[in-house]
PyMOL commands that place a pseudoatom at each C-alpha (Angstrom):
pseudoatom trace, name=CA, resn=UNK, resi=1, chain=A, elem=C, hetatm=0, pos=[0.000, 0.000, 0.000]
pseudoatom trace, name=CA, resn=UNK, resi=2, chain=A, elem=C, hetatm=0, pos=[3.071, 2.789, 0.924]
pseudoatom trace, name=CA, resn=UNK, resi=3, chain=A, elem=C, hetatm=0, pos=[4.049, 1.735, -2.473]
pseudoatom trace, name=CA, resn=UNK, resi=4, chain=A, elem=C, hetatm=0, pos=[0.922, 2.805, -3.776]
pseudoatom trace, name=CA, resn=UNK, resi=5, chain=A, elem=C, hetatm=0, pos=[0.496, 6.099, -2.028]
pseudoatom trace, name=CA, resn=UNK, resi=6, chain=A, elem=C, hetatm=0, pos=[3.814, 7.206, -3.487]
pseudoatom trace, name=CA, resn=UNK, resi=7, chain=A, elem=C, hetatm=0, pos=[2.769, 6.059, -7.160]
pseudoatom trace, name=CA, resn=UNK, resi=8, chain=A, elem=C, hetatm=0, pos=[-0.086, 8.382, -6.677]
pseudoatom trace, name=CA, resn=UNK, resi=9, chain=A, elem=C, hetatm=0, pos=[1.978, 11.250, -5.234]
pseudoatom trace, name=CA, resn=UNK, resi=10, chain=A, elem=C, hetatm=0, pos=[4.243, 10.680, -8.047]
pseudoatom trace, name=CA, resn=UNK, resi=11, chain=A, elem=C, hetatm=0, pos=[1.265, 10.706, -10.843]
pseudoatom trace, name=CA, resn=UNK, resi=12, chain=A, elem=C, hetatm=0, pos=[-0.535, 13.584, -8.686]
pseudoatom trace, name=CA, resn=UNK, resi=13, chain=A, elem=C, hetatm=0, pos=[2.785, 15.570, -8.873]
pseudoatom trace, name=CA, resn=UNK, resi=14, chain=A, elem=C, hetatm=0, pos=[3.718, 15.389, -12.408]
pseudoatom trace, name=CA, resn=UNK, resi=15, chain=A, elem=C, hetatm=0, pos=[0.302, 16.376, -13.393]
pseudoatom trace, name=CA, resn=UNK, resi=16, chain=A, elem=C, hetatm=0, pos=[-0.106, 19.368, -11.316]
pseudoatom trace, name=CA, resn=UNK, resi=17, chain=A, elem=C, hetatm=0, pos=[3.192, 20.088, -12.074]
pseudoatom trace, name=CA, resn=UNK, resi=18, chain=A, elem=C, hetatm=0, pos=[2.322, 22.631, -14.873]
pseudoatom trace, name=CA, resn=UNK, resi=19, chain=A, elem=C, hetatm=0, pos=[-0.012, 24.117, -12.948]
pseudoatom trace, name=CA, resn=UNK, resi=20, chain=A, elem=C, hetatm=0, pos=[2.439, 24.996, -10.279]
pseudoatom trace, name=CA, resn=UNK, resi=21, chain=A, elem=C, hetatm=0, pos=[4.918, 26.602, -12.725]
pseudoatom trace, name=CA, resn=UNK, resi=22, chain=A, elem=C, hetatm=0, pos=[2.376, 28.565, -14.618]
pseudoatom trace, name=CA, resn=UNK, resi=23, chain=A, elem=C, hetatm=0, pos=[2.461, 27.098, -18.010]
pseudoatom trace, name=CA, resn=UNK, resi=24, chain=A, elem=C, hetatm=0, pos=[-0.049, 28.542, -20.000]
pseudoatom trace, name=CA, resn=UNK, resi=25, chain=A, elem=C, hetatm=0, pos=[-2.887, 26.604, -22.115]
pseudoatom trace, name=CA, resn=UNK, resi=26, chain=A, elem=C, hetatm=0, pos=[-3.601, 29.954, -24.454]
pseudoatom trace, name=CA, resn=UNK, resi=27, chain=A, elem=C, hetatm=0, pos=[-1.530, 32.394, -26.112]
pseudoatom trace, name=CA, resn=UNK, resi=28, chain=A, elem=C, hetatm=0, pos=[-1.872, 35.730, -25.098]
pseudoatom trace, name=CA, resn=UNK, resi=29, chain=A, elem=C, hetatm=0, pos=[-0.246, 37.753, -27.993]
pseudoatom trace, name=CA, resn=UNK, resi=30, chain=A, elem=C, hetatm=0, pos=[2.107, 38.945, -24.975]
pseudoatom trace, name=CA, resn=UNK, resi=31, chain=A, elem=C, hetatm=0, pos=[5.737, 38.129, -25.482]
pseudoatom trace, name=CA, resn=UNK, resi=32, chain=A, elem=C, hetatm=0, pos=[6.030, 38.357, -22.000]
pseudoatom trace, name=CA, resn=UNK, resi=33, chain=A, elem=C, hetatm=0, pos=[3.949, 35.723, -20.822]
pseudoatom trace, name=CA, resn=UNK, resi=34, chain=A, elem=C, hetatm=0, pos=[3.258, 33.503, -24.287]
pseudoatom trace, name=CA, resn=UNK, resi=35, chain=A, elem=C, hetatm=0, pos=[5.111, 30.228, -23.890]
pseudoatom trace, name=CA, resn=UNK, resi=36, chain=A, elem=C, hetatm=0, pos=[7.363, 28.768, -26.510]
pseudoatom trace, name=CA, resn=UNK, resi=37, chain=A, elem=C, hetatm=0, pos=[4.751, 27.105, -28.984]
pseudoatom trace, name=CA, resn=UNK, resi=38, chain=A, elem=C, hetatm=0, pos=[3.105, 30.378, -28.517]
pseudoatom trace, name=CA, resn=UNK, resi=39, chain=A, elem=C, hetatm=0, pos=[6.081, 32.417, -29.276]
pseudoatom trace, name=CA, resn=UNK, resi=40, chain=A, elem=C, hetatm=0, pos=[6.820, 30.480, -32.382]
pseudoatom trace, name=CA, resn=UNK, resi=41, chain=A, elem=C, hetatm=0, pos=[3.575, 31.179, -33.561]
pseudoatom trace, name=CA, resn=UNK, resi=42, chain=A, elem=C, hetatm=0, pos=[3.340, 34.643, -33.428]
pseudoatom trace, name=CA, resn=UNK, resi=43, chain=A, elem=C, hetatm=0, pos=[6.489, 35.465, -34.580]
pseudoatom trace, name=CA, resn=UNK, resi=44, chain=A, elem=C, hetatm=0, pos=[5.712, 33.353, -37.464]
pseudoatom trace, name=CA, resn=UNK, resi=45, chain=A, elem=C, hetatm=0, pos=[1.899, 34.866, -38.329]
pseudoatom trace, name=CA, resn=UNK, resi=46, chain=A, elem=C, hetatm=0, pos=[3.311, 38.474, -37.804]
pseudoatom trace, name=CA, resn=UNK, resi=47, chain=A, elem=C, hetatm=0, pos=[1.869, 39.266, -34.791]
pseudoatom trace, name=CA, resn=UNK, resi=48, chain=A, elem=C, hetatm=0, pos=[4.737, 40.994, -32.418]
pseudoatom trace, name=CA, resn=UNK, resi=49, chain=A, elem=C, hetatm=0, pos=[5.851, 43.014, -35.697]
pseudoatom trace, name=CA, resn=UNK, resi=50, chain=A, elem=C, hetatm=0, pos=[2.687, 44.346, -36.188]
pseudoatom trace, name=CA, resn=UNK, resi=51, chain=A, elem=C, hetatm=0, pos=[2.890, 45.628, -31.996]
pseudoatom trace, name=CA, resn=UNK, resi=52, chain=A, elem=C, hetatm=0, pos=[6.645, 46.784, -32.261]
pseudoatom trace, name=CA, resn=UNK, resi=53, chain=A, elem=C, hetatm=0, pos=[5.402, 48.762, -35.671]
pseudoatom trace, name=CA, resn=UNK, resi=54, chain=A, elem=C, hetatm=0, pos=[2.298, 49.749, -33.769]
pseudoatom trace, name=CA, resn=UNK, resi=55, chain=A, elem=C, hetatm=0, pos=[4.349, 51.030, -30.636]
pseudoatom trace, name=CA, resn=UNK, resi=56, chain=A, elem=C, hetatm=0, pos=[6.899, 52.614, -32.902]
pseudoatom trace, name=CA, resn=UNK, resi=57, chain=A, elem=C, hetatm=0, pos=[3.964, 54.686, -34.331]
pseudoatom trace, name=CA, resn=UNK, resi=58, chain=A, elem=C, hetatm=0, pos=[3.324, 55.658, -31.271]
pseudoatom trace, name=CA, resn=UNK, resi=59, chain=A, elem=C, hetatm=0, pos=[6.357, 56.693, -30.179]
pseudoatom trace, name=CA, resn=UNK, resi=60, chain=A, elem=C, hetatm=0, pos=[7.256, 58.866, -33.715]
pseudoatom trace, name=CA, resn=UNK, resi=61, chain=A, elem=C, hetatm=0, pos=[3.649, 60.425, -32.547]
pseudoatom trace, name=CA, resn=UNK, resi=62, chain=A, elem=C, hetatm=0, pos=[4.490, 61.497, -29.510]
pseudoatom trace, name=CA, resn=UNK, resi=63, chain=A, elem=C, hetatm=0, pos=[7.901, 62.495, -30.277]
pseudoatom trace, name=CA, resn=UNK, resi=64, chain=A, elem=C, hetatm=0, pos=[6.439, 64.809, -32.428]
pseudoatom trace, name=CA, resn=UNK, resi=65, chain=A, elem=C, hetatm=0, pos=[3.610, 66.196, -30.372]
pseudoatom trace, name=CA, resn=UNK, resi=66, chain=A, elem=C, hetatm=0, pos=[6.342, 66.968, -28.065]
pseudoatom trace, name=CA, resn=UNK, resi=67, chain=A, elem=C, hetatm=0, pos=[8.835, 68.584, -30.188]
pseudoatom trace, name=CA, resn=UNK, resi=68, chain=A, elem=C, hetatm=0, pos=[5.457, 70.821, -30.878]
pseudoatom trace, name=CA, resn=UNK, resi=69, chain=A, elem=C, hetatm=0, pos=[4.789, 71.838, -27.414]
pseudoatom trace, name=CA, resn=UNK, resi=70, chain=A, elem=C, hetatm=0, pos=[7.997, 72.780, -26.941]
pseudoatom trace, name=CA, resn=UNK, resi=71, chain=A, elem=C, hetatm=0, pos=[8.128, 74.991, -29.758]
pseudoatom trace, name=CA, resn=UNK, resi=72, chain=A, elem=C, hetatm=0, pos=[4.896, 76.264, -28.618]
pseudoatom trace, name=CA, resn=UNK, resi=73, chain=A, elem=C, hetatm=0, pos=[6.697, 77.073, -25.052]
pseudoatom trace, name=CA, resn=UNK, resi=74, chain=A, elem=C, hetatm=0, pos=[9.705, 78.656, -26.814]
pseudoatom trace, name=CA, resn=UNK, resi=75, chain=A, elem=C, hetatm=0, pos=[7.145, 81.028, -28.102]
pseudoatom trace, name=CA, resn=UNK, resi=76, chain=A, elem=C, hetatm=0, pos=[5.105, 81.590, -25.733]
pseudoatom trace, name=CA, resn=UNK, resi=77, chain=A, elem=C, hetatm=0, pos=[8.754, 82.563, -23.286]
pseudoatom trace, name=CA, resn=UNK, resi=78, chain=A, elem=C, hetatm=0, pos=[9.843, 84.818, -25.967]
pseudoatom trace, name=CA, resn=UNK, resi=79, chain=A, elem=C, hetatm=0, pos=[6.198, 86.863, -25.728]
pseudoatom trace, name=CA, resn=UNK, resi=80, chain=A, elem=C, hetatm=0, pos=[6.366, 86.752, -21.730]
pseudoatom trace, name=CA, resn=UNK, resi=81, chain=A, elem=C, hetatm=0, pos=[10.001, 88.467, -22.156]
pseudoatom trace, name=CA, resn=UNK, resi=82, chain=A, elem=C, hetatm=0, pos=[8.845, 90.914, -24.935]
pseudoatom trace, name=CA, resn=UNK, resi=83, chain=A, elem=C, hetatm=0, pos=[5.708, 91.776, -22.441]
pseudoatom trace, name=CA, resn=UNK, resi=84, chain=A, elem=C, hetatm=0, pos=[8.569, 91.977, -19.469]
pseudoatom trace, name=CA, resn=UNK, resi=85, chain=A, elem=C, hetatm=0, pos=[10.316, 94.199, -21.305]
pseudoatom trace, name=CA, resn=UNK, resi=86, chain=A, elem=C, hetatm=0, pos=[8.045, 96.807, -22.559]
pseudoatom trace, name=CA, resn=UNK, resi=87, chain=A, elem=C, hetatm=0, pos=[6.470, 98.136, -19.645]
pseudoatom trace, name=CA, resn=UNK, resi=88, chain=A, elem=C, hetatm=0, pos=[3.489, 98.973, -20.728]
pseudoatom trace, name=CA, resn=UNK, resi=89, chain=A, elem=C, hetatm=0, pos=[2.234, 95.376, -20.413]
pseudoatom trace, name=CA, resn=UNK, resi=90, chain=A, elem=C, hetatm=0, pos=[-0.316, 94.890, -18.066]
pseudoatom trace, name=CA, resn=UNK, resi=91, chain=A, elem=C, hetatm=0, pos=[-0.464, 93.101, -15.096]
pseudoatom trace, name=CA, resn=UNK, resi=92, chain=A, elem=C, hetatm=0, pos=[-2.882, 91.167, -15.681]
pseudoatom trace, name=CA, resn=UNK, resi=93, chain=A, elem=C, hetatm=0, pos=[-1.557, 90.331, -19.643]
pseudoatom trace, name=CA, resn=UNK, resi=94, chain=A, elem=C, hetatm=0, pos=[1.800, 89.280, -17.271]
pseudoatom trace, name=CA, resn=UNK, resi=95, chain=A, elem=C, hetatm=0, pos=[-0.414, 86.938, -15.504]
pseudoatom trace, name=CA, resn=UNK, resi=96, chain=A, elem=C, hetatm=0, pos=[-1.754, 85.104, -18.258]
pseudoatom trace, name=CA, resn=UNK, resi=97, chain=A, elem=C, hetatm=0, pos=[1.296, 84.627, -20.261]
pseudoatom trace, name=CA, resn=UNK, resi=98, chain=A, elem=C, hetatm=0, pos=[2.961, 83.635, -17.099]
pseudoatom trace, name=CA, resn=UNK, resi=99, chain=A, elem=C, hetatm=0, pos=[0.235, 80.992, -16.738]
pseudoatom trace, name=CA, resn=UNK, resi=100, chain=A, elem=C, hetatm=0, pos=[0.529, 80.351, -20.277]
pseudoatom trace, name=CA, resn=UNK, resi=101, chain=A, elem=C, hetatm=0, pos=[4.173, 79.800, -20.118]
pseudoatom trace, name=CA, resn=UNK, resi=102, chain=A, elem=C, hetatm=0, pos=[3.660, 77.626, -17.082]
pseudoatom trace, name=CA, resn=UNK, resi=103, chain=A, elem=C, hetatm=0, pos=[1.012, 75.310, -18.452]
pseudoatom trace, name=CA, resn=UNK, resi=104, chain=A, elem=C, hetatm=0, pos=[3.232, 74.227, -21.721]
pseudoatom trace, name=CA, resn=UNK, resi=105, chain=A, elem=C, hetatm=0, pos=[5.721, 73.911, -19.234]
pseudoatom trace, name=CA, resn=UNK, resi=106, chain=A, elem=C, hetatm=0, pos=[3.986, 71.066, -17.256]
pseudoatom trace, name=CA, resn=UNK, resi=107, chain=A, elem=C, hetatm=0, pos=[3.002, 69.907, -20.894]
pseudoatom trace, name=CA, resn=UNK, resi=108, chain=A, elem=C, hetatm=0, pos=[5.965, 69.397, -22.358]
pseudoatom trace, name=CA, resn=UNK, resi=109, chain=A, elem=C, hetatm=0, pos=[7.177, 67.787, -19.270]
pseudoatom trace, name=CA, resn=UNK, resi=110, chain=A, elem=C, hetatm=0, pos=[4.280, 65.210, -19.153]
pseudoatom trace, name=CA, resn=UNK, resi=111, chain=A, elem=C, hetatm=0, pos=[4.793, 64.577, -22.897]
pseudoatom trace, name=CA, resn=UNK, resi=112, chain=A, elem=C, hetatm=0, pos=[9.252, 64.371, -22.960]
pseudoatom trace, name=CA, resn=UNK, resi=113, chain=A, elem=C, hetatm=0, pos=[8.148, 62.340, -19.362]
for i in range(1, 113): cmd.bond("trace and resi %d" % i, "trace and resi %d" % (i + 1))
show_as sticks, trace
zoom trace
């Protein structure tokens, strides 16, 4: 019978075994957690070029939409120190390009971020 019991533990163990290590039945698309077979496949059907081309768009976008907002900050400095420097600004039109200034400033730092 002890014989048995460790026949069974032994069966028991090798088929829970993948369970315990977290093989996966399905494949996710995720390079990350898709197992070999997996893998294989979608490297083969195109699938992780068509995400690094997709993230690549994505980065070229941003890129771009920063490189805009800092230009757009560049400006909108060069107006606060024009404003600054002829006196005759308001202190109120101060206010608002400061604000201006300050709010492409968090921009550009959220999109270079």
């Amino acid at each position: 019978m002890t014989t048995l019991h460790r026949a069974l533990f032994v069966a028991g163990a090798f088929v829970s075994l993948p369970l315990l290590t977290g093989c996966q039945t399905s494949c996710t698309g995720d390079a990350r957690f898709d197992g070999y077979y997996c893998a294989r496949g979608n490297i083969s059907n195109g699938t992780y070029q068509g995400q690094t081309a997709a993230l690549e768009r994505t980065a070229i976008d941003r890129q771009g939409e920063a490189a805009s907002l800092r230009r757009q900050y560049e400006v909108a400095q060069d107006r606060l120190r024009a404003a600054k420097a002829r006196r005759a600004t308001t202190a109120s039109e101060l206010i608002a390009l400061e604000s201006e200034v300050e709010s492409l400033r968090r921009a550009v730092a959220r999109a270079s971020g």
